[in-house]
C-alpha positions in Angstrom: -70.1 -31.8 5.7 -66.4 -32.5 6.1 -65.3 -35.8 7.8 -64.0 -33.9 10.6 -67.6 -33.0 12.0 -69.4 -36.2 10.8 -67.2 -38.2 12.9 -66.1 -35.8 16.0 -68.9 -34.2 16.5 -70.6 -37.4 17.7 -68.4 -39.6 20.3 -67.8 -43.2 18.1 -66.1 -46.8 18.6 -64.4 -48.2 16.7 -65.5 -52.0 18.0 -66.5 -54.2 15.9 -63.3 -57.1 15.0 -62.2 -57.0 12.2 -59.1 -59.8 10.5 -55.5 -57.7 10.6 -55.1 -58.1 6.8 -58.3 -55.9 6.4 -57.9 -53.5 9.4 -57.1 -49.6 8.6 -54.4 -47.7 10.7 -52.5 -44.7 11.1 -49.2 -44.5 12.6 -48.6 -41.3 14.1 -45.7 -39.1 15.2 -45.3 -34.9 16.7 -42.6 -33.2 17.4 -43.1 -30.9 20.3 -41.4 -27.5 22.2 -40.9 -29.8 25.3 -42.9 -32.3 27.3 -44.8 -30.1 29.3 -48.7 -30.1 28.4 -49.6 -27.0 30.0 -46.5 -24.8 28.3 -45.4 -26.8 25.8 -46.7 -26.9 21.5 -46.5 -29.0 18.5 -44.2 -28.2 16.1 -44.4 -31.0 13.7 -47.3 -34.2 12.9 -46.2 -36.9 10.8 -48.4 -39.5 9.9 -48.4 -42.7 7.5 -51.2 -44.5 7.0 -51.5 -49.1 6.9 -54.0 -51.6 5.3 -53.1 -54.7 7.5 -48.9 -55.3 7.1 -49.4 -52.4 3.9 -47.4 -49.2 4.4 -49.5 -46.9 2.1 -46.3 -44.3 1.4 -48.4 -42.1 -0.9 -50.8 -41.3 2.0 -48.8 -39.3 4.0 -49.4 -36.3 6.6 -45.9 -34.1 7.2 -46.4 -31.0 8.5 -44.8 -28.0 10.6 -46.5 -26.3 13.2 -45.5 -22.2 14.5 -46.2 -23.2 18.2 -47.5 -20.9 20.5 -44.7 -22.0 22.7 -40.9 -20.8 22.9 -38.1 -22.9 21.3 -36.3 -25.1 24.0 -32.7 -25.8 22.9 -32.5 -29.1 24.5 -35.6 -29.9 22.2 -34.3 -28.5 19.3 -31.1 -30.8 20.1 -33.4 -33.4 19.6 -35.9 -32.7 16.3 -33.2 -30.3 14.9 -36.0 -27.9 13.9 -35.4 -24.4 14.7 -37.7 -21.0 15.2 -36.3 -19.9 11.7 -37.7 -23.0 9.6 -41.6 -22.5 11.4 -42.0 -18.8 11.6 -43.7 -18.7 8.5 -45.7 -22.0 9.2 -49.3 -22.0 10.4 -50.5 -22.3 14.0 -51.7 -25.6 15.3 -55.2 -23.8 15.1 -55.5 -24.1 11.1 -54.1 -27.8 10.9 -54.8 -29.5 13.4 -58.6 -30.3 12.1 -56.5 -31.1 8.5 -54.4 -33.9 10.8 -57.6 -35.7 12.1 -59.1 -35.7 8.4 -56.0 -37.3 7.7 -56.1 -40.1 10.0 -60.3 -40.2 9.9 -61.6 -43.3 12.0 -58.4 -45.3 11.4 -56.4 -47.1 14.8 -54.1 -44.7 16.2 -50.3 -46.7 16.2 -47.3 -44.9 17.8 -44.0 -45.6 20.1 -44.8 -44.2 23.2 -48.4 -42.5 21.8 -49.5 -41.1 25.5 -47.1 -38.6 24.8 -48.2 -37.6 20.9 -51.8 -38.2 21.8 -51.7 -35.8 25.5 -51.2 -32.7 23.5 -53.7 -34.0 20.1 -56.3 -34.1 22.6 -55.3 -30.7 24.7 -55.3 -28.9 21.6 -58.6 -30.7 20.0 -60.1 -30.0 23.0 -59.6 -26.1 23.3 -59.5 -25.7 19.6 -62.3 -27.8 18.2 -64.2 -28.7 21.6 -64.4 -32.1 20.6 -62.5 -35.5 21.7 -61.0 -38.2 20.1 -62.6 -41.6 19.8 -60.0 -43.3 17.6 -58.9 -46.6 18.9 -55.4 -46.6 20.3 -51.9 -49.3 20.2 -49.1 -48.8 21.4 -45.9 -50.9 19.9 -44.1 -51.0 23.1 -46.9 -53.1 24.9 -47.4 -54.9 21.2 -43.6 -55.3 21.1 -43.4 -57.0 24.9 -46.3 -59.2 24.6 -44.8 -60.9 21.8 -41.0 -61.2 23.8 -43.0 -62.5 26.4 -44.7 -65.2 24.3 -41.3 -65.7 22.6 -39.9 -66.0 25.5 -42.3 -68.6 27.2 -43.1 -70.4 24.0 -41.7 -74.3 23.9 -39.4 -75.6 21.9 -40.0 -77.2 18.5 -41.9 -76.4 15.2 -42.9 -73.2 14.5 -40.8 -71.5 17.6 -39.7 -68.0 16.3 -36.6 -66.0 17.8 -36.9 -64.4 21.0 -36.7 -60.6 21.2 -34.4 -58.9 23.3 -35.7 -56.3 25.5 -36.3 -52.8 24.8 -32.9 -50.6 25.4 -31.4 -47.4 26.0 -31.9 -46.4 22.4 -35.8 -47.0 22.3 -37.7 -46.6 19.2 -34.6 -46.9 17.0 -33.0 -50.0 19.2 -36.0 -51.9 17.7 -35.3 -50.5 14.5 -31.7 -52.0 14.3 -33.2 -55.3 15.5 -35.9 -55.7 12.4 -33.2 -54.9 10.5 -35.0 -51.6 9.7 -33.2 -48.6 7.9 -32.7 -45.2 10.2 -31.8 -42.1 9.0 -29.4 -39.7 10.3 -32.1 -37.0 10.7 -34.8 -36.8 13.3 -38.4 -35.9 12.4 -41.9 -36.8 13.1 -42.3 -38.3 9.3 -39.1 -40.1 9.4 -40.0 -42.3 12.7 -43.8 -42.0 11.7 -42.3 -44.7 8.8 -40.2 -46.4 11.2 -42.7 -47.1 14.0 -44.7 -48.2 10.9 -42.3 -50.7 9.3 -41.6 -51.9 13.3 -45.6 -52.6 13.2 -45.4 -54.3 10.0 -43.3 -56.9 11.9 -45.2 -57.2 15.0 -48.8 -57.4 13.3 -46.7 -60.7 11.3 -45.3 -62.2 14.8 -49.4 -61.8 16.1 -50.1 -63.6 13.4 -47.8 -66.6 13.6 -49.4 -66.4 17.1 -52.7 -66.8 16.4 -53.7 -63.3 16.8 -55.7 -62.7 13.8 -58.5 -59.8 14.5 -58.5 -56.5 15.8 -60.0 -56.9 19.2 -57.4 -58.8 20.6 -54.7 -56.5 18.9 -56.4 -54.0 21.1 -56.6 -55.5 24.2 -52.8 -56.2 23.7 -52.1 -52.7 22.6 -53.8 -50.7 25.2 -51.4 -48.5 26.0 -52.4 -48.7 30.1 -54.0 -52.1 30.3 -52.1 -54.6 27.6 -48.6 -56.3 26.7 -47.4 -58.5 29.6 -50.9 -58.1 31.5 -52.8 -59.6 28.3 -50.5 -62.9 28.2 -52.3 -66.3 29.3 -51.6 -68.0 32.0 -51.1 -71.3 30.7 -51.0 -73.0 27.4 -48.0 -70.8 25.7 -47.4 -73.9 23.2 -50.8 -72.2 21.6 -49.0 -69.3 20.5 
């Protein structure tokens, strides 16, 4: 039986903790048509997958999509991908259940992942009649829990630099902070390994913070109900 129907055939948590070092994630990207779910497609997944702070670079999911959607050329602005480079290309109907092998019952990681995850889920939905029980962090509310801490945190031994907040330029703002390498091109792989190497460096800051299993990660990754909300009220010396 292939791991797509032993594990989303059945509807399956991922909750028992588990230490960061040991913990087993994919960090996802799409490229779509436009950001309308009931008109718009995938045209592109991009996936790498994480042991703890590992980047595992020869486990990686890059693919492009022919969507059942017309090109938007304020979209292909952005991705650069054009109707010539995906007319040959499968529909989302024969990869799609070749993505969710790929990430299996790993944590979901993404920038801004509502958006990647609303049309996963419309398409394994009406393709595959089946949901998604995958755990989910986003590393925007990641990324402002720890600029609140920073922020908050007392002076003395073991303070670490504040973070500035997120700007105009997003994803790739964060990038340039870490220090992190961007390319010129735009595509679903390429900021699959960004958002991954930008996790790399929040999963160390939880760390230093005393943030150590995989529960709390995702309470403070919930992409409705973490970051700022998850902070204590008191006590920020502890962090």
């Amino acid at each position: 039986m292939a791991l797509f129907d032993r594990i989303w055939n059945r509807e399956r948590k991922n909750t028992t903790p588990v230490p960061l070092e040991a913990a087993h994630f994919v960090v996802l990207d799409t490229e779509l048509t436009g950001l309308d779910q009931k008109r718009d497609s995938i045209i592109s997944f991009g996936a790498v997958t994480m042991t703890g702070l590992r980047i595992d670079m020869a486990n990686v999911f890059d693919r492009l999509i022919n969507p059942d959607a017309l090109f938007k050329p304020e979209s292909v602005v952005i991705h650069g991908i054009t109707p010539s480079e995906v007319a040959g290309k499968p529909p989302i109907a024969e990869v799609l259940s070749d993505f969710l092998n790929f990430c299996g019952d790993r944590i979901f990681v993404g920038y801004c992942i509502d958006i990647d995850l609303g049309f996963i889920r419309r398409d394994t939905k009406k393709l595959l009649s089946s949901a998604i029980p995958n755990p989910v962090i986003e590393i925007v509310q990641v990324y402002e829990w720890l600029r609140q801490v920073s922020g908050k945190q007392r002076e003395g031994e073991g303070r670490l630099r504040e973070l500035p907040p997120i700007g105009r330029d997003g994803l790739y703002g964060i990038a340039e902070y870490f220090d992190i390498e961007v390319s010129s091109s735009h595509n679903a792989v390429m900021d699959a390994y960004i958002t991954a190497q930008i996790f790399q460096r929040l999963l160390g800051g939880l760390s230093q913070r005393g943030v150590s299993l995989t529960d709390k990660l995702l309470k403070i990754g919930d992409p409705i109900g973490g970051g700022a909300s998850q902070l204590p009220e008191s006590n920020f010396s502890n962090f």
